[in-house]
Gaussian input, Z-matrix of N, CA and C with variables (Angstrom, degrees):
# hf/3-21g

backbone

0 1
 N
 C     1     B1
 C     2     B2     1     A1
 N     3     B3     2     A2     1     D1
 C     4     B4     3     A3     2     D2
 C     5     B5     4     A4     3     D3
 N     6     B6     5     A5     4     D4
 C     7     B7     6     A6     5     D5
 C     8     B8     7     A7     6     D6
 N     9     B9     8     A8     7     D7
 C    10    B10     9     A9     8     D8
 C    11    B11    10    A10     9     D9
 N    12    B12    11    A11    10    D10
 C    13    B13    12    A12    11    D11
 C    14    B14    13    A13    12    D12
 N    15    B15    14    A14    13    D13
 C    16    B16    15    A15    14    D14
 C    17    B17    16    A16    15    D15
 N    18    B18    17    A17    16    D16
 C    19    B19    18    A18    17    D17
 C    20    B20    19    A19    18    D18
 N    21    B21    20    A20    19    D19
 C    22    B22    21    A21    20    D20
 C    23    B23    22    A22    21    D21
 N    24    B24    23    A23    22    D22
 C    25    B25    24    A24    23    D23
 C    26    B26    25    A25    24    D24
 N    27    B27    26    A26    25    D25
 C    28    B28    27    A27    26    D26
 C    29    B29    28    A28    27    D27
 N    30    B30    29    A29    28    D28
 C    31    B31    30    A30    29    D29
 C    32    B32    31    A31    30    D30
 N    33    B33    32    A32    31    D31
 C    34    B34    33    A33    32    D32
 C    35    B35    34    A34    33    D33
 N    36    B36    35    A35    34    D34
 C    37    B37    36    A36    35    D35
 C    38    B38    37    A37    36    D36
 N    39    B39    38    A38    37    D37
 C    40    B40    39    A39    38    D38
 C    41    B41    40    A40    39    D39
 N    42    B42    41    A41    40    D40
 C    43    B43    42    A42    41    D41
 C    44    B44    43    A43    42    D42
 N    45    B45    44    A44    43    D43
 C    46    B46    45    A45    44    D44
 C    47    B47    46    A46    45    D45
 N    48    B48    47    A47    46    D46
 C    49    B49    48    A48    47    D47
 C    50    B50    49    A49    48    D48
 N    51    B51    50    A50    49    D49
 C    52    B52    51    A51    50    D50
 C    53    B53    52    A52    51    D51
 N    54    B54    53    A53    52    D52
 C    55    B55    54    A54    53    D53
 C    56    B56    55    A55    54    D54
 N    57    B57    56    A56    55    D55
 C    58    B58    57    A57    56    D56
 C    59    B59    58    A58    57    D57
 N    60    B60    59    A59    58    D58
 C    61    B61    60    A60    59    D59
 C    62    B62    61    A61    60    D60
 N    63    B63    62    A62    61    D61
 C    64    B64    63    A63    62    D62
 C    65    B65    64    A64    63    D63
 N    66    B66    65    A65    64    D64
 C    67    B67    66    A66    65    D65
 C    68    B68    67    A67    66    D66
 N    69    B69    68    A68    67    D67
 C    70    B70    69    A69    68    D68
 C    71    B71    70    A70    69    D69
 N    72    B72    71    A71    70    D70
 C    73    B73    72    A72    71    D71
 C    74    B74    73    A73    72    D72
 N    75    B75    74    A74    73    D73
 C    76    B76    75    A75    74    D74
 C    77    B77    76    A76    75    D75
 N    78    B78    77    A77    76    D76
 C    79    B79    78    A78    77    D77
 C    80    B80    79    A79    78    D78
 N    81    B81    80    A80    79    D79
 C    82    B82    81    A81    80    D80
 C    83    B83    82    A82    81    D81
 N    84    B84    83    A83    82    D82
 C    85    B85    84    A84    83    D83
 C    86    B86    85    A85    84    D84
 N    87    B87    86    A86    85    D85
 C    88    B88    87    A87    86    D86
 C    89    B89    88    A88    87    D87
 N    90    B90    89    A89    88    D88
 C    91    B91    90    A90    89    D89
 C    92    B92    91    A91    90    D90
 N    93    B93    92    A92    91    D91
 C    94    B94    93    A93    92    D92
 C    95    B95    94    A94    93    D93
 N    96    B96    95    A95    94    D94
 C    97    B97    96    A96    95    D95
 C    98    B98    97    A97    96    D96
 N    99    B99    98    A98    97    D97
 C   100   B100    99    A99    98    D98
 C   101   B101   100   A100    99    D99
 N   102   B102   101   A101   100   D100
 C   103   B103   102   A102   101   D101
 C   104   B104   103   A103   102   D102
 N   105   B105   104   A104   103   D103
 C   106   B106   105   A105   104   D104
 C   107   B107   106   A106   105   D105
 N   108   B108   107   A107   106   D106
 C   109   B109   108   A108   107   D107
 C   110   B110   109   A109   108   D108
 N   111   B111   110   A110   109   D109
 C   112   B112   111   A111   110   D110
 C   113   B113   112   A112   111   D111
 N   114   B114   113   A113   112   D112
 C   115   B115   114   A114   113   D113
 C   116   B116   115   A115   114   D114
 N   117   B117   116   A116   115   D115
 C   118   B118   117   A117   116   D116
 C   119   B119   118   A118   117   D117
 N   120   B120   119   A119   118   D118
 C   121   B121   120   A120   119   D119
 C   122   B122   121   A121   120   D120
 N   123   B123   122   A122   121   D121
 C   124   B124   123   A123   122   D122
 C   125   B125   124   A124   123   D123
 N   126   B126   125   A125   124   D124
 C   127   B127   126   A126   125   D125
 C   128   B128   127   A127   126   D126
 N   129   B129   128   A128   127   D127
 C   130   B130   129   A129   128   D128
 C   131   B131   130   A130   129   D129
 N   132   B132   131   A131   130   D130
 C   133   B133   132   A132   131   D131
 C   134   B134   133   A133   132   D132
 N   135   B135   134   A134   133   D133
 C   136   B136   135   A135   134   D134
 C   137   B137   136   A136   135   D135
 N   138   B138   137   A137   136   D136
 C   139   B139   138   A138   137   D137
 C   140   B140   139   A139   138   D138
 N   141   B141   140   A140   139   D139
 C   142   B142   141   A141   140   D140
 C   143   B143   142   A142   141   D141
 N   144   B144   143   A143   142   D142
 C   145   B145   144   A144   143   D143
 C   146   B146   145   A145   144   D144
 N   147   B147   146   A146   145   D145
 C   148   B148   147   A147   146   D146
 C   149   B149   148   A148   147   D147
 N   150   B150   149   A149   148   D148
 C   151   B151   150   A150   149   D149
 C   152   B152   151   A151   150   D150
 N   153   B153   152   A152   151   D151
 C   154   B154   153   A153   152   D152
 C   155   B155   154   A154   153   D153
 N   156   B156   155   A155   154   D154
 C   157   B157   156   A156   155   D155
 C   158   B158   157   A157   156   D156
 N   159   B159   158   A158   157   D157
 C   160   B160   159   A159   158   D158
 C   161   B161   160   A160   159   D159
 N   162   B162   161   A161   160   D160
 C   163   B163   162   A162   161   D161
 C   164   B164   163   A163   162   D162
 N   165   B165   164   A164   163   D163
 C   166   B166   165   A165   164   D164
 C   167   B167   166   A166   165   D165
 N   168   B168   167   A167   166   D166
 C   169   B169   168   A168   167   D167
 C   170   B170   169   A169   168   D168
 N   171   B171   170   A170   169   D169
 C   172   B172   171   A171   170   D170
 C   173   B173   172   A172   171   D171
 N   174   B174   173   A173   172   D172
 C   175   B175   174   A174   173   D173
 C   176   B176   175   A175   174   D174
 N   177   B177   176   A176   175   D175
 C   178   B178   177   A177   176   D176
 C   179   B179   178   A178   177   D177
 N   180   B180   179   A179   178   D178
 C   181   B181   180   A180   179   D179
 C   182   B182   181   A181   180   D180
 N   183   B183   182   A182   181   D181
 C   184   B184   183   A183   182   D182
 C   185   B185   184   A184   183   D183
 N   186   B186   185   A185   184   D184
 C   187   B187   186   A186   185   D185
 C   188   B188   187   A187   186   D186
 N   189   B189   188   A188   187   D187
 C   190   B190   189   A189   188   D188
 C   191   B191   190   A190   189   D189
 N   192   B192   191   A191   190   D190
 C   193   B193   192   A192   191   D191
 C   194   B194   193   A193   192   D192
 N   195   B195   194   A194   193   D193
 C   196   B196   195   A195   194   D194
 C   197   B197   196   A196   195   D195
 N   198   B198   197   A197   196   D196
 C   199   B199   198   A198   197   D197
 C   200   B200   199   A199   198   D198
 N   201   B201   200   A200   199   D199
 C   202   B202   201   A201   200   D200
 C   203   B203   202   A202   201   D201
 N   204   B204   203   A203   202   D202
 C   205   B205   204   A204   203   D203
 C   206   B206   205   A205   204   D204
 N   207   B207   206   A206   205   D205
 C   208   B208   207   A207   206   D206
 C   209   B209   208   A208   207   D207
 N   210   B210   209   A209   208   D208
 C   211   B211   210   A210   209   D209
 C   212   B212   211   A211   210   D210
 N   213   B213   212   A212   211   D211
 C   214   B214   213   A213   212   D212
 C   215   B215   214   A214   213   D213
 N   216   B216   215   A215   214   D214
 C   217   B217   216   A216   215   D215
 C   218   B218   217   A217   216   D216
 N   219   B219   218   A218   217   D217
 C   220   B220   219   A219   218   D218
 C   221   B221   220   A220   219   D219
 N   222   B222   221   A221   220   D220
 C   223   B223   222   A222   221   D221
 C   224   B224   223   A223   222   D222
 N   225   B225   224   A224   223   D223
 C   226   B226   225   A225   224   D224
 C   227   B227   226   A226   225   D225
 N   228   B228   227   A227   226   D226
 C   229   B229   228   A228   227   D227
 C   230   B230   229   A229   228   D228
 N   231   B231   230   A230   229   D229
 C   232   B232   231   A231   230   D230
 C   233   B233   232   A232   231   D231
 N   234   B234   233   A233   232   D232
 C   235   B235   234   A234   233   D233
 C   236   B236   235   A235   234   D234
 N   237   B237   236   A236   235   D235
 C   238   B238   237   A237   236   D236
 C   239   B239   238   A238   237   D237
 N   240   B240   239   A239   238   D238
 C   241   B241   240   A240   239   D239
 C   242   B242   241   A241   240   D240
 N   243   B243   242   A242   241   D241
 C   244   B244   243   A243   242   D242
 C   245   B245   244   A244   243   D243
 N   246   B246   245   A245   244   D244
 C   247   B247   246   A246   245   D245
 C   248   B248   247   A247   246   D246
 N   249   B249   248   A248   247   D247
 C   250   B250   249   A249   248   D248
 C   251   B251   250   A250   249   D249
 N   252   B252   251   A251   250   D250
 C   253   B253   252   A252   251   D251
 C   254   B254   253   A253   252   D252
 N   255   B255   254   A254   253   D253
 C   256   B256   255   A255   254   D254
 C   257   B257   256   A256   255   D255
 N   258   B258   257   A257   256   D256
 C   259   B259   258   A258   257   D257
 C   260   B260   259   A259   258   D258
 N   261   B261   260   A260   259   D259
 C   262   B262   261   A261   260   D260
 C   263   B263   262   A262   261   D261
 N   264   B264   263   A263   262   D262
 C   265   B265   264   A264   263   D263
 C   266   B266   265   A265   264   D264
 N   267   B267   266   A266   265   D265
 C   268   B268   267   A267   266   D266
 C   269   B269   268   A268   267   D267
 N   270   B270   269   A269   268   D268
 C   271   B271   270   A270   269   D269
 C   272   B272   271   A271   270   D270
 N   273   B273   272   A272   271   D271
 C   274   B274   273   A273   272   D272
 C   275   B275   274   A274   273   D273
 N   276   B276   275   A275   274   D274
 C   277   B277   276   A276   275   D275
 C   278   B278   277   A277   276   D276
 N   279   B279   278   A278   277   D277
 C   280   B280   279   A279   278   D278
 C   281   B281   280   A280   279   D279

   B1=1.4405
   B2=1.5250
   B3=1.2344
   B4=1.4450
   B5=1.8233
   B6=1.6821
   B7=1.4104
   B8=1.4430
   B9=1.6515
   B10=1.0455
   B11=1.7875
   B12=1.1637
   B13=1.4755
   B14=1.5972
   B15=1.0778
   B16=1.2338
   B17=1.6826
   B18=1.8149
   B19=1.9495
   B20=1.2832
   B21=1.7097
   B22=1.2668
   B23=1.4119
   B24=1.5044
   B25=1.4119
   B26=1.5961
   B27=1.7012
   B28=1.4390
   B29=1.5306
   B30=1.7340
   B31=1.5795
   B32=1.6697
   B33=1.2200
   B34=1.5234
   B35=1.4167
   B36=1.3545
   B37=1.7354
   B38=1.7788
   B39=1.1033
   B40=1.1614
   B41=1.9402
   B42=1.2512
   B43=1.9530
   B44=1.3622
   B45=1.1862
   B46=1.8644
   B47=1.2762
   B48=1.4880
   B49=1.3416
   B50=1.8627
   B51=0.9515
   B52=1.5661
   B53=1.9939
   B54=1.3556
   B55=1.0177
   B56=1.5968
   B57=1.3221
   B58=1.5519
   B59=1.9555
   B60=1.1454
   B61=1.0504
   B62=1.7562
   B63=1.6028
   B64=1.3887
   B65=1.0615
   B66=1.8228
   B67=1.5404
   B68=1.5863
   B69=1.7421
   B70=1.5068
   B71=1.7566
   B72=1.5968
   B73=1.3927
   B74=1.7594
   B75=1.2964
   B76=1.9461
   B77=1.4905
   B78=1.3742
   B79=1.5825
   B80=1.4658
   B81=1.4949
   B82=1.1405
   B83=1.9327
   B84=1.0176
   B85=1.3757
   B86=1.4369
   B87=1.4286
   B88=2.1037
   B89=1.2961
   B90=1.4751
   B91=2.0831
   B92=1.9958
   B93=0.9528
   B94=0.8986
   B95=1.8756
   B96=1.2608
   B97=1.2770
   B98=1.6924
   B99=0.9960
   B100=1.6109
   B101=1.6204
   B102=1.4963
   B103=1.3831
   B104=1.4449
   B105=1.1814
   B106=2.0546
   B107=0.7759
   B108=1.2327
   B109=1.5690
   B110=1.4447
   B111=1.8438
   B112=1.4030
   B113=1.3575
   B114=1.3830
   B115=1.6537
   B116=1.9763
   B117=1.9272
   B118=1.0424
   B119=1.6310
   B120=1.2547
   B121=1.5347
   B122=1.9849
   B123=1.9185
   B124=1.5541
   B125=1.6946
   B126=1.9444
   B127=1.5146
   B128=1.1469
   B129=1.8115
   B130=1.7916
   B131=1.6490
   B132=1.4753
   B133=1.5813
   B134=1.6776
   B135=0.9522
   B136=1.3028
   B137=1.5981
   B138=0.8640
   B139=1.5116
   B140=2.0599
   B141=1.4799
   B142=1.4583
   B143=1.7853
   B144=1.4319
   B145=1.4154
   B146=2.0832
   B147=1.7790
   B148=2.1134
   B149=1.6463
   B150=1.0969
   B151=1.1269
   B152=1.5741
   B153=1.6601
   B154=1.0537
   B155=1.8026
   B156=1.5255
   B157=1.6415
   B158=1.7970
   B159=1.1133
   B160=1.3190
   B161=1.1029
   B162=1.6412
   B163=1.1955
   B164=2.2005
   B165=1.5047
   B166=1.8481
   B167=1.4954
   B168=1.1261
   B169=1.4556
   B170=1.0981
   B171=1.7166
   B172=1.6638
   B173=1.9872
   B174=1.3481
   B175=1.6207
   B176=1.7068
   B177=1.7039
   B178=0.9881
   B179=1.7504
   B180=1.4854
   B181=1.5982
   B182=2.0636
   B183=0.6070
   B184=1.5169
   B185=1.6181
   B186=1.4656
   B187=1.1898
   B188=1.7109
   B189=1.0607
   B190=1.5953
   B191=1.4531
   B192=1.3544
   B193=1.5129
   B194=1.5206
   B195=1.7223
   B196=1.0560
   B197=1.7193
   B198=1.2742
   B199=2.0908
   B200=1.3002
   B201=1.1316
   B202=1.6325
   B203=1.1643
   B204=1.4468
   B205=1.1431
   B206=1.3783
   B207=1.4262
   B208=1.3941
   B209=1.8367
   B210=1.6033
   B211=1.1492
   B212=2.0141
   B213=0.9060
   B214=1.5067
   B215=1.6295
   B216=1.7565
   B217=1.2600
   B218=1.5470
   B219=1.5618
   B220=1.2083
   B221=1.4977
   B222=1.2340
   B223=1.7013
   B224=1.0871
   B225=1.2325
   B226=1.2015
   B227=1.2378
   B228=1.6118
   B229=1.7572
   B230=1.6153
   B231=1.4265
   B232=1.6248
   B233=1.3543
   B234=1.4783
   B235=1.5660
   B236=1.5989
   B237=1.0445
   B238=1.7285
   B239=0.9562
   B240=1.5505
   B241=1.7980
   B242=1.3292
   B243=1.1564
   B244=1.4888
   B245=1.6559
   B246=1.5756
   B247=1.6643
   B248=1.7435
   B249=1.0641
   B250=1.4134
   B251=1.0515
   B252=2.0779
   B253=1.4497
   B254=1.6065
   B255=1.3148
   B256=1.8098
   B257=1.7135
   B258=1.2997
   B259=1.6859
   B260=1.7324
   B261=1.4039
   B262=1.4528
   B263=2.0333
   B264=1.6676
   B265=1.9936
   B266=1.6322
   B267=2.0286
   B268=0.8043
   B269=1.7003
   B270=1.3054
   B271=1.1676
   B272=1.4333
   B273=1.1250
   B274=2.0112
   B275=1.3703
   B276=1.4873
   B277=1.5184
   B278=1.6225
   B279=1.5213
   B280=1.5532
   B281=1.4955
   A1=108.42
   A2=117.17
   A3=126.93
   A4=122.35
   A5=101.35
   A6=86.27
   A7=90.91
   A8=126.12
   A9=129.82
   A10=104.41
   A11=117.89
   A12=121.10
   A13=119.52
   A14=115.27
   A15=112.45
   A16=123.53
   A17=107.02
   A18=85.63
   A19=61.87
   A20=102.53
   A21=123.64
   A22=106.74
   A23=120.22
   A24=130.24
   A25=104.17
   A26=110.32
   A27=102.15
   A28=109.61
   A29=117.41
   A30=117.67
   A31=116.52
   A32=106.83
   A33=117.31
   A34=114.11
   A35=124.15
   A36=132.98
   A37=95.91
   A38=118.21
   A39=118.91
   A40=137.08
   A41=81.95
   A42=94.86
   A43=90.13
   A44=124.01
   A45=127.64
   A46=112.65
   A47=113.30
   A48=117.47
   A49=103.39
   A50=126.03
   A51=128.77
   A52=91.25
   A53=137.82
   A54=117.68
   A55=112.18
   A56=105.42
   A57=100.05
   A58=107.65
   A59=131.62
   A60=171.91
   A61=91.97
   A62=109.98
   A63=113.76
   A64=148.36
   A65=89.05
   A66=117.50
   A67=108.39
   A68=102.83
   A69=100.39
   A70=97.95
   A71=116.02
   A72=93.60
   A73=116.29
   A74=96.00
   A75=103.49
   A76=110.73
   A77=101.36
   A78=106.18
   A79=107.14
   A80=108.72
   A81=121.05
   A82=85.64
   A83=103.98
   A84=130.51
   A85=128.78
   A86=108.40
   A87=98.13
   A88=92.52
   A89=104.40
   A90=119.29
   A91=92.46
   A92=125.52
   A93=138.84
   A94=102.65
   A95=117.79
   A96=119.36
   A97=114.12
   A98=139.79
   A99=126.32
   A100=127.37
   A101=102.99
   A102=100.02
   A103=122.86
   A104=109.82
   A105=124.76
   A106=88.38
   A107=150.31
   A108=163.41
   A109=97.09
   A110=112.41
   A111=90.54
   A112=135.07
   A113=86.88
   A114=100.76
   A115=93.26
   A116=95.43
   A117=111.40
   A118=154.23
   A119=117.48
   A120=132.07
   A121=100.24
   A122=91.94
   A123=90.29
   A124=122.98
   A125=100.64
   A126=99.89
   A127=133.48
   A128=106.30
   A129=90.89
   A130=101.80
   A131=112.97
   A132=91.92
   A133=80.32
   A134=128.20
   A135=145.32
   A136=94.36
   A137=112.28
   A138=136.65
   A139=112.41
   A140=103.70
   A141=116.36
   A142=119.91
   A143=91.97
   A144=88.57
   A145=102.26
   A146=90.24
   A147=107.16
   A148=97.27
   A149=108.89
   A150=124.83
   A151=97.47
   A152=117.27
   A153=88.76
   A154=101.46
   A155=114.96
   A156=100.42
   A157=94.46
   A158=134.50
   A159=132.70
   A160=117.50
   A161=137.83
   A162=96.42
   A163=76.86
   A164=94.82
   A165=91.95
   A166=102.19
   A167=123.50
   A168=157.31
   A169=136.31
   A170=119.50
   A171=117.04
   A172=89.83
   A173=104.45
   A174=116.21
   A175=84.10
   A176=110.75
   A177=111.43
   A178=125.40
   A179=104.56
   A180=119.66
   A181=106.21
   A182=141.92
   A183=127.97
   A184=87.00
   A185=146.22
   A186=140.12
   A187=117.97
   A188=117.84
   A189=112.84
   A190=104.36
   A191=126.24
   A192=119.89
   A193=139.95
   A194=112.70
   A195=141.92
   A196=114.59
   A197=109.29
   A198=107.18
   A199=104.87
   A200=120.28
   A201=138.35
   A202=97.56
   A203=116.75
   A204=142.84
   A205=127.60
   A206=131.67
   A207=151.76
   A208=89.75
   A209=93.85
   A210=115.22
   A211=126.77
   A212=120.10
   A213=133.27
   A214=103.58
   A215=113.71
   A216=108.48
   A217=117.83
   A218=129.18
   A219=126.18
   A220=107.55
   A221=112.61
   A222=113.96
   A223=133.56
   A224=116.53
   A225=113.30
   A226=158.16
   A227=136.18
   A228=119.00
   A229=106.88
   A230=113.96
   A231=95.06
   A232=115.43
   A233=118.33
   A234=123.05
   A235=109.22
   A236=113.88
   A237=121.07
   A238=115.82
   A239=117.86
   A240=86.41
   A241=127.26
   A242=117.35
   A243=125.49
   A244=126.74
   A245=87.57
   A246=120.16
   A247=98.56
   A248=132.88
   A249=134.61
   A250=108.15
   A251=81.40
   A252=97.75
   A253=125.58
   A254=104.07
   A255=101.48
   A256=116.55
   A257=107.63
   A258=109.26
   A259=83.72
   A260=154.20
   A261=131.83
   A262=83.10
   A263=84.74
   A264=106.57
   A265=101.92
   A266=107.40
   A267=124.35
   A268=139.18
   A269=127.65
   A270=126.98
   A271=101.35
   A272=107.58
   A273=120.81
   A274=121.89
   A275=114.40
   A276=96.52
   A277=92.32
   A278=102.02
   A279=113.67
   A280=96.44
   D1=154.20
   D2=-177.13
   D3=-135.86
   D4=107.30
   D5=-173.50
   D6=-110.64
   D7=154.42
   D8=-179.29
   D9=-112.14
   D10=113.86
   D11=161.12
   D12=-56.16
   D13=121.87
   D14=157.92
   D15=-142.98
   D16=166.39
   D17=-178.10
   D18=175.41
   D19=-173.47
   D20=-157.46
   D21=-106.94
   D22=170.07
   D23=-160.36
   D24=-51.25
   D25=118.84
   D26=153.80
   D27=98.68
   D28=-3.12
   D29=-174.10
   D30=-88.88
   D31=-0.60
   D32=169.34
   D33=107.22
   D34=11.90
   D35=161.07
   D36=-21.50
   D37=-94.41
   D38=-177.04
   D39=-43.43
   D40=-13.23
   D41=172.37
   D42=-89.97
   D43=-48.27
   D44=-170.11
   D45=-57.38
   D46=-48.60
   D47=178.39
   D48=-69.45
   D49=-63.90
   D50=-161.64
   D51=-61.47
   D52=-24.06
   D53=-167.88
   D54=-109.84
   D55=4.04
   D56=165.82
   D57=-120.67
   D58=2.33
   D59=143.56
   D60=-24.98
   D61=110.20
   D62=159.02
   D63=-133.23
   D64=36.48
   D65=139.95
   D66=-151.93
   D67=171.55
   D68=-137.53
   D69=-62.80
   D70=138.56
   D71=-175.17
   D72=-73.99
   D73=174.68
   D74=160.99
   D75=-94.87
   D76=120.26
   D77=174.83
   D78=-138.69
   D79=148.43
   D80=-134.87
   D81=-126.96
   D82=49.61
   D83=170.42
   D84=-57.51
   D85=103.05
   D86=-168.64
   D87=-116.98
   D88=173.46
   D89=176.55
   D90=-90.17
   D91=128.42
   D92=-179.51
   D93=-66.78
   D94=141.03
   D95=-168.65
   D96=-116.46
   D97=144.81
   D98=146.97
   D99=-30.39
   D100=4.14
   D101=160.94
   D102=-92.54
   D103=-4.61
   D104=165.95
   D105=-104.45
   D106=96.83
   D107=158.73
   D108=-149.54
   D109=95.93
   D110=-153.27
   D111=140.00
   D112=-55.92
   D113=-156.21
   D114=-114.86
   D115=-57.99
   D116=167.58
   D117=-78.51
   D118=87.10
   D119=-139.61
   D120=-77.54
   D121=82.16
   D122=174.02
   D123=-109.70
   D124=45.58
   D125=160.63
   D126=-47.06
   D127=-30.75
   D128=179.49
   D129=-120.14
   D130=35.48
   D131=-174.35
   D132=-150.74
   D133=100.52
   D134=-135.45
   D135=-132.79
   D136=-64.90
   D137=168.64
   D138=-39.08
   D139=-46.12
   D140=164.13
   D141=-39.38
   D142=124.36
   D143=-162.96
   D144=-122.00
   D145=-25.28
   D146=-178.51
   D147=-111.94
   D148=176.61
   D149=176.81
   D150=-158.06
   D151=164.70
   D152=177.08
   D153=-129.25
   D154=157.23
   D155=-154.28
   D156=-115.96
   D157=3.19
   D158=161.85
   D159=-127.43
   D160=-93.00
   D161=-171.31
   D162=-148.57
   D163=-175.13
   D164=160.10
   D165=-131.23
   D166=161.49
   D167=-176.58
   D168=-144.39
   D169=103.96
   D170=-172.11
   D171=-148.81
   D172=173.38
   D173=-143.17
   D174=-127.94
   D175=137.22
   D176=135.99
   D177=-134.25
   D178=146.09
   D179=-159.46
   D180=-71.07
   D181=78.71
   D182=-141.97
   D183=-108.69
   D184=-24.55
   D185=139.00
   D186=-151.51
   D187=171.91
   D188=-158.25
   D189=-49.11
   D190=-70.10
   D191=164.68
   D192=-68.94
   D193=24.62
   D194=-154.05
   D195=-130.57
   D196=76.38
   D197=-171.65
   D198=-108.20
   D199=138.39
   D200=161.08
   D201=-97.08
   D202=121.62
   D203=144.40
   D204=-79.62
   D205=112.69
   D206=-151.44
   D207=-122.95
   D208=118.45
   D209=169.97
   D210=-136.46
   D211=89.03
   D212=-157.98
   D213=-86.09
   D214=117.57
   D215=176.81
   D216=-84.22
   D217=175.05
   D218=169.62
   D219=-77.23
   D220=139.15
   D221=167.92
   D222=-66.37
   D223=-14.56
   D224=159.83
   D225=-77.66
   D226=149.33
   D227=-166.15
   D228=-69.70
   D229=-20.60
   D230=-174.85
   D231=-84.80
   D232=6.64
   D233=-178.76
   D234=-113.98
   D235=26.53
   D236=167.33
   D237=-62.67
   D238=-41.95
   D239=178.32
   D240=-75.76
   D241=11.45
   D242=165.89
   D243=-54.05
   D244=-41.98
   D245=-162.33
   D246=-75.44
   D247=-32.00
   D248=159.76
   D249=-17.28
   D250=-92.42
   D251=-166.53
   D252=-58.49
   D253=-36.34
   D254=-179.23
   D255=-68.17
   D256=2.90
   D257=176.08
   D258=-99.06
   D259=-47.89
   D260=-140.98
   D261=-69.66
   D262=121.96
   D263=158.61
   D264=68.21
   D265=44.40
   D266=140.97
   D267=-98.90
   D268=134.42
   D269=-141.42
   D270=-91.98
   D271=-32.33
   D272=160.88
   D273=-164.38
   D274=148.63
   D275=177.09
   D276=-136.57
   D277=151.74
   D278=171.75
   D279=-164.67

């Protein structure tokens, strides 16, 4: 099964995925540049240092023939068309 996380820039997709995640996830983790200067609205997350620019991925075992697939979108509006495709033969996303 495949649920895809998604939400808006900076709400913790990627802490969610890596902390229910039971193996180490893939995250697609960058240093944020002076090119979101701008773009990227970090009044209250100041502290933010990655962002992430494709997507994250971590597994849960829920019974032997039984996998959750953990799929985390980027928060951001210029990476939507991502969010399409990673929902087709997803089982829920929030």
């Amino acid at each position: 099964m495949k649920i895809v996380i998604s939400g808006g820039f900076g709400v913790g997709k990627t802490t969610f995925v890596g902390a229910i995640s039971e193996v180490e996830p893939l995250v697609t983790e960058a240093d944020m540049t002076e090119a979101s200067v701008g773009v990227d609205n970090l009044d209250t997350l100041n502290a933010k240092t990655t962002t992430t620019v494709a997507l994250d991925f971590g597994r849960i075992t829920l019974e032997e023939s039984l996998l959750l697939y953990l799929f985390g979108t980027p928060g951001q509006d210029r990476f939507a068309f991502l969010w399409d495709d990673l929902v087709i033969g997803a089982l829920a996303r929030w």
